[in-house]
C-alpha positions in Angstrom: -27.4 19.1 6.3 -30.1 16.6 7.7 -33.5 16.6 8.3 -34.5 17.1 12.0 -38.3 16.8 13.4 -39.4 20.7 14.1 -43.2 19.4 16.0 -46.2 17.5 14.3 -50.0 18.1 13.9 -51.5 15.5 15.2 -52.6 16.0 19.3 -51.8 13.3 21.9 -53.0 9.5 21.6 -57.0 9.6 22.3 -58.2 6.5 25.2 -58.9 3.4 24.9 -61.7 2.4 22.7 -65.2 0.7 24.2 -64.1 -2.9 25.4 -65.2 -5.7 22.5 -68.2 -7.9 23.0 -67.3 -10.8 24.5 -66.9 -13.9 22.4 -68.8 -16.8 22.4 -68.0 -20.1 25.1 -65.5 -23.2 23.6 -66.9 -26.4 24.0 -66.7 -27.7 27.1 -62.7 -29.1 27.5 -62.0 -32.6 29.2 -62.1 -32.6 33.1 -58.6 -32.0 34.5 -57.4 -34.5 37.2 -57.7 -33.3 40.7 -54.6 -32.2 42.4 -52.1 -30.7 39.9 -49.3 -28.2 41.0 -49.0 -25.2 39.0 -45.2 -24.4 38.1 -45.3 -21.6 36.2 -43.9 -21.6 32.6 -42.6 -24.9 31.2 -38.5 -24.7 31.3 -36.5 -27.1 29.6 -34.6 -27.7 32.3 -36.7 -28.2 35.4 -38.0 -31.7 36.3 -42.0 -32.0 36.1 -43.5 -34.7 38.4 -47.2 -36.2 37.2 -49.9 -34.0 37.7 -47.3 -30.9 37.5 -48.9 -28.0 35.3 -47.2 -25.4 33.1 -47.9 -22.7 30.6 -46.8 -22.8 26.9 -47.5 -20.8 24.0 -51.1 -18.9 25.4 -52.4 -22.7 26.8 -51.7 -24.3 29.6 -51.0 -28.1 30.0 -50.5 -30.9 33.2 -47.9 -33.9 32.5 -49.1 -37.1 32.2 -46.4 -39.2 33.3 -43.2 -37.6 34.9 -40.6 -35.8 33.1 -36.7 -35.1 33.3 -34.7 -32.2 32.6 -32.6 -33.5 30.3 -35.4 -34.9 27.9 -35.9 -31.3 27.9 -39.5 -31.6 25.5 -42.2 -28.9 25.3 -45.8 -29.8 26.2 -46.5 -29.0 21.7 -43.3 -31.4 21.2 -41.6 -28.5 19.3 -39.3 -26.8 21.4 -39.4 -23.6 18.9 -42.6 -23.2 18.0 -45.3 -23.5 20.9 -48.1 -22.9 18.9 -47.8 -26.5 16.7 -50.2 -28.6 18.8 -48.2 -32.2 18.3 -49.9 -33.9 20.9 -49.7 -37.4 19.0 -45.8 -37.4 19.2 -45.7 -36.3 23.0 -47.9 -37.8 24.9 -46.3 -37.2 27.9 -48.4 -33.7 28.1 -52.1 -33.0 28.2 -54.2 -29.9 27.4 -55.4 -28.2 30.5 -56.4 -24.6 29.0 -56.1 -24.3 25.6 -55.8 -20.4 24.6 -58.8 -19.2 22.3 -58.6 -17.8 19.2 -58.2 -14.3 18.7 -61.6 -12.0 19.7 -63.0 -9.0 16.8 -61.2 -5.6 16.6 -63.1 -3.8 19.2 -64.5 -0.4 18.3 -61.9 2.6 17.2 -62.0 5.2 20.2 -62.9 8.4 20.1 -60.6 11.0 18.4 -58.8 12.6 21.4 -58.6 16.4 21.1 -55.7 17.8 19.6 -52.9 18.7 21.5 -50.9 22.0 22.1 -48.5 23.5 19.4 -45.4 21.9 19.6 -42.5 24.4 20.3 -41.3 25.7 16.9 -37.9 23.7 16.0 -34.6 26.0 15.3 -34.5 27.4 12.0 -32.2 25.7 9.5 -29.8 27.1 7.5 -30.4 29.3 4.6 -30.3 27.1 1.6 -28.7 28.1 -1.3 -29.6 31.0 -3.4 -31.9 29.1 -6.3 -32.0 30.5 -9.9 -33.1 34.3 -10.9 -37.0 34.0 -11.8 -38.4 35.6 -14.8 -39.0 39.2 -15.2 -42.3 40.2 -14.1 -44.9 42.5 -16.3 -44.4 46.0 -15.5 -45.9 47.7 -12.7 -48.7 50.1 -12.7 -46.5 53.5 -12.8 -46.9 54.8 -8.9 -47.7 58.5 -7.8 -45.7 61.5 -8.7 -43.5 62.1 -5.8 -42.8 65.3 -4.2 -40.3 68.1 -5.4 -37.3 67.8 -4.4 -35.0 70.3 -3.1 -33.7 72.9 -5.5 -30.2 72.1 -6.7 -27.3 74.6 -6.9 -27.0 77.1 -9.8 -25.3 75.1 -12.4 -22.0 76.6 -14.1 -22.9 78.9 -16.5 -23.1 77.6 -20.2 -21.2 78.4 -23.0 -22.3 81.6 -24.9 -25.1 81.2 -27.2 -25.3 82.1 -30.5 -26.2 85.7 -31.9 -29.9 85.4 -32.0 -31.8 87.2 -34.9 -31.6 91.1 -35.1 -34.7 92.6 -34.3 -37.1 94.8 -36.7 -35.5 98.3 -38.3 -37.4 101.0 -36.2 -39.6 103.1 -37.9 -38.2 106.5 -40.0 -38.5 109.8 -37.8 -40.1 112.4 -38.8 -38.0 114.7 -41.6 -36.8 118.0 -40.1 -38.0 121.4 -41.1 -36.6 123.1 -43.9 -33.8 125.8 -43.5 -34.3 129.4 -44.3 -33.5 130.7 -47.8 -30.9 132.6 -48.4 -30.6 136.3 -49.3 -31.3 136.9 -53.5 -28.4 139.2 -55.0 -29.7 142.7 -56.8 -31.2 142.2 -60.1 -28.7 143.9 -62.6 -30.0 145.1 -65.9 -31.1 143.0 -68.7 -28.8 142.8 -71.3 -28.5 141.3 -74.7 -28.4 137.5 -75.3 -25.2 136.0 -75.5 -24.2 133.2 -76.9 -24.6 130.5 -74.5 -21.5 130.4 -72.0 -20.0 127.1 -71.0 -21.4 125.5 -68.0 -20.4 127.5 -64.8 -18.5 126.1 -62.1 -21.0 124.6 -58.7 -21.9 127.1 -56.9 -20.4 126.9 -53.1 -23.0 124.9 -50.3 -25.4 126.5 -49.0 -26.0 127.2 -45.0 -27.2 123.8 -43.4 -30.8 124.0 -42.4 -31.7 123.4 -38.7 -31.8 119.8 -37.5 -35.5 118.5 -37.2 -36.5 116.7 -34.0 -35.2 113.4 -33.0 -37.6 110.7 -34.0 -39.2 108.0 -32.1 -36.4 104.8 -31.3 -37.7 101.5 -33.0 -38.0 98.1 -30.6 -35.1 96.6 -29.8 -33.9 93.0 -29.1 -31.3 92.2 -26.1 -30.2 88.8 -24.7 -28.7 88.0 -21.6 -29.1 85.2 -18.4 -32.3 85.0 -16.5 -35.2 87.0 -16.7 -34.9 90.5 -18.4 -34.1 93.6 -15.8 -35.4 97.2 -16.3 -33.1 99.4 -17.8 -35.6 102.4 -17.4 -35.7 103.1 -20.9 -37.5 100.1 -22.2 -40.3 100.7 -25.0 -43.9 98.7 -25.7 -42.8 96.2 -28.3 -38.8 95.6 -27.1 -38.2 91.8 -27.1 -35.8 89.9 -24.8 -33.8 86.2 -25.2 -32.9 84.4 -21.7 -29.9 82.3 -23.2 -30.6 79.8 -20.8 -33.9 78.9 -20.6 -34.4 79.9 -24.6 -37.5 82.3 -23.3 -38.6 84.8 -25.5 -39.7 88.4 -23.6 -42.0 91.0 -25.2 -42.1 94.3 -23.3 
């Protein structure tokens, strides 16, 4: 994987900045000899007559005497380096123009406008996956969300233990006593005898009539779900819903 360029920022190079003042005039040069021939840049292999002019390294010079090709020397005498005037050791040349030195920087031009988005570059591949970060702090706890939808009826549980019996009902009422029974003829009073031995229990007597039934006490059931009618429930009967543990007071 490489880096490629996907646009850049910067707009489109701004124009040319204001021209630079002009630079003051060079001394006046010596007066060129009437007559020369201009031939163009000096080559090392052309022949130069008198009066033949050439440019060389920004200047321009006219040859003195004449000159072959194969002495093959520059107008600076240095055939790699036209900007070493060396005059004095090739006299053969003579300066016609010499170039000037180098003018100020001229202004900075205006900053050009920036340019359109560049089209977006194709998307690189996916990097690598880089290392878990840590665990954030917890989040505020959001909003409780809506019911959901009623399950089915789970499998009925196991049977639950024999809850506590309930309260002994109060006592009825005791019946009405049974008539008495018909007394035997009073015999005659006779002497006192000794006292006779302990007689034998006398037969039981006719059961009395039964009294009314009493009131029934409250009574506990237990069973699954909510407790059903049974038509004969009382004020104070309680009820245990095994699965749900509710306790039901009638």
């Amino acid at each position: 994987m490489s880096w490629g360029i996907a646009g850049n920022i910067r707009g489109p190079q701004g124009p040319p900045g204001l021209q630079g003042e002009q630079g003051p005039a060079g001394a006046p040069g010596e007066v060129a000899p009437s007559g020369l021939t201009f031939r163009g840049a000096w080559a090392p292999d052309v022949n130069y007559a008198a009066n033949d002019s050439v440019a060389w390294g920004g200047s321009t010079y006219f040859a003195v005497t004449p000159h072959g090709a194969a002495e093959g020397t520059p107008p600076t005498g240095t055939a790699g380096d036209p900007g070493v005037d060396d005059l004095a050791t090739n006299p053969g040349w003579a300066p016609l123009s010499v170039q000037g030195a180098m003018g100020p920087q001229g202004l900075q031009g205006i900053q050009g406008a920036p340019g359109p988005q560049g089209v977006a570059g194709v998307d690189g591949a996916a990097g690598p996956v880089g290392p878990a970060g840590a665990t954030g702090p917890q989040g505020e706890q959001g909003p409780t969300g809506a019911a959901g939808v009623q399950g089915p009826t789970g499998a009925p549980g196991p049977q639950g233990e024999v809850g506590p019996a309930g309260p002994t009902g109060e006592k009825g009422d005791t019946g009405a006593t049974g008539a008495q029974g018909i007394q035997g003829i009073q015999g005659p009073k006779g002497d006192t005898g000794a006292a006779g031995a302990t007689g034998a229990e006398g037969p039981q007597g006719i059961q009395g009539t039964a009294g009314a039934t009493g009131t029934r006490g409250s009574r506990w059931r237990v069973g699954s779900g909510a407790p059903t009618a049974l038509g004969d429930d009382l004020p104070g009967d309680q009820y245990l819903d095994r699965d749900t543990g509710d306790v039901y007071s009638f």
